[in-house]
C-alpha positions in Angstrom: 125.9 126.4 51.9 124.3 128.6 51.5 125.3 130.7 54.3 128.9 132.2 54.1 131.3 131.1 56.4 131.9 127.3 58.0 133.2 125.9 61.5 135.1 128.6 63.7 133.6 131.5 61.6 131.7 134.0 63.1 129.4 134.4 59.8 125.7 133.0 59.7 127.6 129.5 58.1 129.2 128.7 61.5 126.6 129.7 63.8 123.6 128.7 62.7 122.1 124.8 63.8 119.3 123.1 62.5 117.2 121.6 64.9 113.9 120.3 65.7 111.1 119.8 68.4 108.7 117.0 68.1 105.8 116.6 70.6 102.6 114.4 69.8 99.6 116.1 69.6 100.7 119.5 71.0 103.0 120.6 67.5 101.3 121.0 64.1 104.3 120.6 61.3 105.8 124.0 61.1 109.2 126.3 60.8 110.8 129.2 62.8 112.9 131.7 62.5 112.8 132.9 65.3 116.0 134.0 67.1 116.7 131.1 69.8 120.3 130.6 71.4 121.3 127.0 73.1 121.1 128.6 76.6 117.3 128.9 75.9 116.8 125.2 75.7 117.2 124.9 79.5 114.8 127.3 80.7 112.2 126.0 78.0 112.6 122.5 78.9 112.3 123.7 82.8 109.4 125.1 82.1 107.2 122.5 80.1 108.2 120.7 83.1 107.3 122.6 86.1 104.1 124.0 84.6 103.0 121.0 83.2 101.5 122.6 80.1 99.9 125.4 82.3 100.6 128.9 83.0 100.2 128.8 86.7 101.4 132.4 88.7 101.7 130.4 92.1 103.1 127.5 91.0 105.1 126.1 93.8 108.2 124.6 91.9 110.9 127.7 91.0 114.4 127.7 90.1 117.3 130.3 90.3 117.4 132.6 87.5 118.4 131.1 84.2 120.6 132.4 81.3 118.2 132.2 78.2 114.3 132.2 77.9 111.7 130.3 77.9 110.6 129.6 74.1 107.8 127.2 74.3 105.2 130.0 73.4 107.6 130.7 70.1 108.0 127.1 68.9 104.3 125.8 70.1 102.2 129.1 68.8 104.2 131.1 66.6 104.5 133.8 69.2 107.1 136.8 68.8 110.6 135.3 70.7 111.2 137.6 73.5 114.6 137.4 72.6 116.0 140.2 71.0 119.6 140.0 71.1 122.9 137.6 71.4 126.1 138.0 72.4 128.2 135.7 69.7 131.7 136.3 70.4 134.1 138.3 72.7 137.9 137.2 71.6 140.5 139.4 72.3 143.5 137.0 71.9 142.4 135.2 69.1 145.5 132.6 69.7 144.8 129.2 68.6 141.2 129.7 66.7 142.5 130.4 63.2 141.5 134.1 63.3 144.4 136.7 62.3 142.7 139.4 64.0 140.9 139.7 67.5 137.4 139.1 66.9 133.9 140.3 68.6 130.2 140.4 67.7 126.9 140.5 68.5 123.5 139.9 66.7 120.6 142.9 67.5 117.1 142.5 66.2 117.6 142.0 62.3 121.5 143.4 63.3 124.8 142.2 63.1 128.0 143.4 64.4 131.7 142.1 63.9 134.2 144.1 65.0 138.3 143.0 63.8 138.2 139.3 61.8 134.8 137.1 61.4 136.7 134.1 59.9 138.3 132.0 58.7 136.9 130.7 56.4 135.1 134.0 55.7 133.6 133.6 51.8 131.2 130.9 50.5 131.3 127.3 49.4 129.8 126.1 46.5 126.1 124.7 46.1 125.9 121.0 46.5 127.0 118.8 43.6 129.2 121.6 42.3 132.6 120.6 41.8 135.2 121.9 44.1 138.6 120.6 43.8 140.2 122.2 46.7 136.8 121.7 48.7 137.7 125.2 50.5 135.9 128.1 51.3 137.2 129.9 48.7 135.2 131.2 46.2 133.8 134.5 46.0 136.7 135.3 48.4 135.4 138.8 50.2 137.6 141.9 51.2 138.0 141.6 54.8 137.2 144.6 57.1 137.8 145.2 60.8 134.2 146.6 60.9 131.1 144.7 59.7 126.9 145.1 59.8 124.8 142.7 58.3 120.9 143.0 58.3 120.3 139.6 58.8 117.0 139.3 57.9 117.7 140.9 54.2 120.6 139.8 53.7 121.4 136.4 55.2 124.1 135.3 53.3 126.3 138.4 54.6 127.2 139.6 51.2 126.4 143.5 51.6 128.2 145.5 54.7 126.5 148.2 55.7 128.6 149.8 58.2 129.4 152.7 56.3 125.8 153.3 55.6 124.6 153.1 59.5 127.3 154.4 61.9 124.7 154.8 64.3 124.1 151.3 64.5 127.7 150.1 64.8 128.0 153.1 67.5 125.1 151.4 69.7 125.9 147.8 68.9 129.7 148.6 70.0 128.6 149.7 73.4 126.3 146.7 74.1 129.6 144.6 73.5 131.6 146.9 75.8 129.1 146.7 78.4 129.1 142.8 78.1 133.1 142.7 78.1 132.4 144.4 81.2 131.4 141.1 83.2 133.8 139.2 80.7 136.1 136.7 82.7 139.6 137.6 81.5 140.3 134.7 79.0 143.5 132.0 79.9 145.0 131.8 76.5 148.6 130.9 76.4 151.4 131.4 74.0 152.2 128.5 72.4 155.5 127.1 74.2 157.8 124.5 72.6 158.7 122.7 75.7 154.7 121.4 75.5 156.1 119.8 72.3 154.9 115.9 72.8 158.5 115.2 71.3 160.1 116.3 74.4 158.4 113.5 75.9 158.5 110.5 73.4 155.7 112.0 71.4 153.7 111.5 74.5 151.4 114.8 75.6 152.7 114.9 79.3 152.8 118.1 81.7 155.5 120.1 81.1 155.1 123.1 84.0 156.5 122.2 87.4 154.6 123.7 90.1 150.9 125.7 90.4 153.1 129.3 91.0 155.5 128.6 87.8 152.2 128.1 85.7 150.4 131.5 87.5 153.4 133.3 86.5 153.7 132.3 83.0 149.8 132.7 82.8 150.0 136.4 84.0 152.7 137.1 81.7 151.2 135.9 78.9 148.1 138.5 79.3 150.0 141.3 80.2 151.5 140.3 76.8 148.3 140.3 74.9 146.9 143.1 77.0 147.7 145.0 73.9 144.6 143.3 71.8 141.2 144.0 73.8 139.9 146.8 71.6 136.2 147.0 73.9 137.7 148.5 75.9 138.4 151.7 74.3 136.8 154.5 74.6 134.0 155.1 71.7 132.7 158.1 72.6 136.4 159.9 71.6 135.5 159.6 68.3 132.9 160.0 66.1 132.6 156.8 64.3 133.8 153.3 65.7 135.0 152.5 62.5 137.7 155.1 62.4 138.5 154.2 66.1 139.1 150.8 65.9 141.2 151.0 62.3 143.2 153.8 63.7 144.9 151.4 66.4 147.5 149.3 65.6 146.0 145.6 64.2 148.9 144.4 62.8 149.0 142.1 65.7 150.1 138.6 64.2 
């Protein structure tokens, strides 16, 4: 609460941390919203650090290059985040995570993009104190759609999609998921087989594959099976709009 959404949801309520930075006599009290992903802790860290509170050009300790950015200047002066963009979610075989649908997105500027299912839970719980008997995210239930935009910074709660209204934007934010499918490492997800059942084995979880080649081939068969659900790939540019593109494949999957 407030945010819509909870834990395995792609909406702001299952994304967003708290968190906080304390540092004696270098932090006046203050808040951010600034866009900051985990994989910027590192390099921020790395850099108080090497630099030892200076900005140095020939500073002689370096590292390889690191996913994220260095945020010190956001958090410590109020700077604008060199960040622009995160990649939140590329799931196409959404086996196992509670989501009927395969499920991608990515947050650009004030932008968000979910393409297929955000959730579960997908609608809003109730405001603290307020009595819930099922104590689900159930209430002000939306209609799903396999194509969502959010501004985020006007509407944080995810309440209004806008894709109809900006099929530019879904166009552009479809093709920065493609291009990071691209480098994607084909996900392992299995189908769920009953001879893993623990009561097989006196309710004991126990290996139930014989040999490295038996579990490669069941593996490879099991993608080749759900081949079928990686939309990004797809061809955007056939079509005008995204949106059609995407509804007019078959997503009656489970």
């Amino acid at each position: 609460y407030p945010y819509r959404g909870g834990k395995r949801s792609i909406y702001e309520g299952g994304i967003r941390s708290p968190s906080f930075v304390w540092a004696r006599g270098r932090l006046a009290p203050a808040s951010s919203d600034a866009m900051i992903h985990v994989t910027d802790w590192l390099p921020t860290f790395w850099g108080l650090a090497s630099l030892q509170g200076e900005l140095k050009p020939n500073n002689p300790i370096t590292t390889k290059p690191l996913d994220g950015f260095n945020q010190w200047s956001v958090i410590s002066e109020n700077k604008p985040a060199e960040r622009t963009e995160i990649l939140l979610n590329i799931d196409p075989y959404p086996l196992g995570s509670g989501h009927p649908l395969p499920c991608y997105s990515i947050r650009w500027k004030e932008w968000k993009l979910i393409l297929g299912s955000g959730g579960p839970p997908n609608g809003w719980y109730p405001a603290p104190g307020v009595r819930d008997e099922n104590r689900t995210c159930s209430c002000n239930m939306p209609v799903e759609g396999y194509v969502e935009l959010y501004n985020i910074e006007m509407d944080p709660y995810e309440r209004r999609n806008v894709s109809d209204r900006y099929p530019h934007l879904v166009k552009k934010l479809t093709h920065k998921l493609m291009a990071y499918n691209e480098t994607a490492v084909p996900p392992g997800n299995m189908k769920h087989d009953p001879a893993s059942s623990p009561k097989n084995f006196n309710h004991t979880w126990m290996p139930w594959m014989g040999n490295d080649e038996e579990v490669g081939e069941s593996m490879r068969k099991n993608l080749m099976e759900l081949e079928e659900y990686n939309w990004v790939q797809m061809e955007v540019e056939e079509l005008p709009d995204p949106c059609y593109q995407i509804m007019s494949n078959n997503v009656d999957m489970i």
